[in-house]
C-alpha angles and dihedrals in degrees: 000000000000131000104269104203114168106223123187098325107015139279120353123166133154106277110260091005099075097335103070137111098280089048085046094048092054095052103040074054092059106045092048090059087049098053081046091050096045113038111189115214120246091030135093129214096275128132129194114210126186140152149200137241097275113123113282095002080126103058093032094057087049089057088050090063095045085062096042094043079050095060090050101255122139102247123200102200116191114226103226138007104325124195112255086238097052087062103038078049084047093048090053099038093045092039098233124180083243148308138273115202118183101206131111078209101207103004127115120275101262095066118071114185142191100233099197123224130210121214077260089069078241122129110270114265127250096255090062099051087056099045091051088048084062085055091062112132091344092128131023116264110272117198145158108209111257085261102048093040089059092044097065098031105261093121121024106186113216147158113253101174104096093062091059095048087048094050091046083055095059089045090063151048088269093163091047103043082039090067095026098095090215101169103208138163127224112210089202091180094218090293135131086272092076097119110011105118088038086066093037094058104030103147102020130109098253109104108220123208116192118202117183105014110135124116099255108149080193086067081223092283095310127093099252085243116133096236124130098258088056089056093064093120102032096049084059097048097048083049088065097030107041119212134184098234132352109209117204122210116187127228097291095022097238095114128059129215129154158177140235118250092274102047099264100146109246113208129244090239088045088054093035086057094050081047096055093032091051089048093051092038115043103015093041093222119177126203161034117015125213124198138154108248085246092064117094134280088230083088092053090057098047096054086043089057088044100044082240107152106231129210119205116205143181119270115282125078083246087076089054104037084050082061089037081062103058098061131230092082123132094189150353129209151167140193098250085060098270110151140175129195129202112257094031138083107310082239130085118268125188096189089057088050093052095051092038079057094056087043092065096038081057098046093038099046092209130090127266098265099057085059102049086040087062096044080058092047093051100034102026123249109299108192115188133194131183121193119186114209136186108254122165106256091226091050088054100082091042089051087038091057089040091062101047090048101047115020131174109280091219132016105221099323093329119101114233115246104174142047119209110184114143089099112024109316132279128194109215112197130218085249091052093247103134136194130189148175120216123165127233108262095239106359133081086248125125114196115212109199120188130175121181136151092269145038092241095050085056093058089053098047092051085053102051085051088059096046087055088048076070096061102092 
């Protein structure tokens, strides 16, 4: 019986160590007595389930849906390995009391997770984690077995994932991206997203290469996280075989990265910029941004040259999605590729980002780095790094403190003119080159994140981060 915290996204442990059936049990439990306990109006006692391709997500999120149905809550239970996206877009159009993914996302093979769901379809605040970790082992595990529970109409199992497709239809340009012949690849890093776009645009003219997309839960040695080192083969492949665009879903597709035609990694702020640039440009949006504090100051200065009011959150797509709520936002978006668009689910969708990508190569008519070579041109060159390294969790207060009290007086040869200290602390220069330390929610790691003009710069920043890691 292991300690189950819920950290940024909800609950990751290592498969049959904590993460195993009696730990399940206990917080499918738990969560059960707090939707019982919270009711939420406007919505039924209802509750979506889904999972990835990780080993056992099937049978753990079965066993999910034996505790809720008995509890007595109506569970929709998907038949195979659903996106993270499908269900968060069931959970809001079925208006569920919230959502249960079984998924550990990006992490290596070995984690599994239970990514939580508001009614939203947005990943659960903070508040209620923590709430449902107080429900821990308050009341025995109640549960029907997964036959019973359909016979008598506790879980019905179906496949949810049409109704998203359809609905992403209706976001985008379909009929557009549907003549326009774009050739692209999906890395879809042996994740749920394998296929995806082949179903989406069955019958149009865009011709769809999938690398990657064979059920392996070994994610054929990578993490499933759409970052440059996971994009070895299929870099290779796409040198040989050019493409005009490679998009990049992570394990659960709810996250986006890519690369250009000819394998060259394309960043999550780069694409995060076409993305914003696309939305203000072409689809003449007007509003609220908003972005992570790791995520780059090209985006600042984006919003300031638009006369587009930008809010600045923590780190978790909940901060964002609790914004997204709210209305009146043209985009949301965070560092690890996570982005939300208006008129959608208040969640991030990579499968949405990827489609919203092929939108804007079909409305602009030139390749993706003309585009990002004129964003350059316009905003200047922004480089970015990020470095993980291991830190004691009971040293980080005393080295977080330490920071906000005594920062560096210059970054590089930059003075610092701003303190940024309400999730981790970053150092923002006069030159807009920024550096800042943020802990891992539930691990002894410390992230040290650095942008500058200039690779180089980049190399430095991320050094000078490490050296302060030494100040306590």
């Amino acid at each position: 019986m292991g300690n189950i915290k819920f950290g940024t996204d909800g609950w990751r442990a290592v498969i049959a160590e904590d993460f195993n059936f009696a730990n399940l049990d206990r917080v499918s439990q738990a969560t059960a007595d707090f939707w019982r306990a919270n009711p939420v109006q406007g919505t039924g006692p209802s509750v979506v389930i889904g999972y990835d391709r990780r080993f056992l997500s099937d049978q753990f999120a079965a066993r999910c849906a034996e505790v809720l149905a008995g509890n007595d809550f109506q569970v929709l239970l998907t038949p195979e390995p659903t996106p993270t996206p499908s269900v968060s877009f069931a959970v809001k159009g079925r208006q569920a009391v919230g959502g249960i993914m079984i998924t550990a996302s990006h992490n290596p093979a070995i984690f599994n997770g239970f990514k939580l769901k508001s009614h939203h379809g947005s990943s659960a605040e903070s508040s209620t984690c923590q709430a449902i970790e107080g429900f821990l082992d308050r009341n025995p595990v109640k549960f029907v077995p997964l036959g019973e529970a359909s016979r008598v109409g506790l879980v019905e199992i179906k496949d949810i994932r049409k109704a998203h497709y359809n609905a992403l239809k209706k976001l985008v340009d379909f009929k557009l991206i549907a003549k326009s012949g774009l050739k692209f690849a999906h890395e879809a890093l042996f994740g749920v997203g394998a296929g995806c776009f082949d179903q989406i645009l069955a019958g149009t003219t865009c011709k769809v290469t999938t690398i990657n997309g064979a059920h392996d839960p070994f994610f054929g040695g990578i993490n499933p996280e759409p970052i440059a080192k996971n994009y070895v083969r299929s870099a290779a492949y796409l040198k040989k075989h050019p493409h005009d665009i490679c998009l990049v879903t992570d394990g659960d597709a709810d996250r986006v990265g890519g690369m250009d035609g000819r394998g060259n990694a394309l960043s999550t702020h780069q694409l995060i910029c076409l993305l914003l640039q696309h939305m203000i440009k072409n689809r003449g949006e007007q509003g609220r941004v908003v972005k992570a504090l790791t995520t780059t100051s090209m985006v600042d200065k984006m919003c300031a040259a638009s006369g587009l009011e930008l809010v600045e959150t923590g780190v978790g797509f909940k901060y964002i999605a609790a914004e997204m709520i709210k209305g009146g936002v043209v985009l949301g978006a965070e560092e690890s590729g996570g982005i939300g668009f208006p008129g959608h689910i208040p969640e991030r969708d990579g499968i949405a980002a990827g489609l919203m990508l092929l939108e804007m190569l079909a409305m602009e008519k030139v390749s993706v780095n003309k585009l990002i070579s004129r964003l350059v041109k316009e905003f200047g060159p922004h480089c970015y790094g990020r470095i993980d390294t291991h830190f004691p969790l009971e040293k980080r207060p005393l080295l977080m403190e330490h920071l906000k009290t005594c920062p560096p007086e210059r970054l590089l040869k930059s003075p610092v003119a701003e303190v940024k200290s309400y999730d981790g602390v970053k150092f923002i220069a006069r030159d807009s080159s920024w550096l800042m330390l943020r802990g891992s929610g539930t691990e002894p790691i410390l992230r040290i994140y650095a942008e500058a003009a200039t690779e180089d710069a980049v190399v430095k920043l991320l050094q000078v981060g490490k050296k302060l890691t030494t100040a306590v």
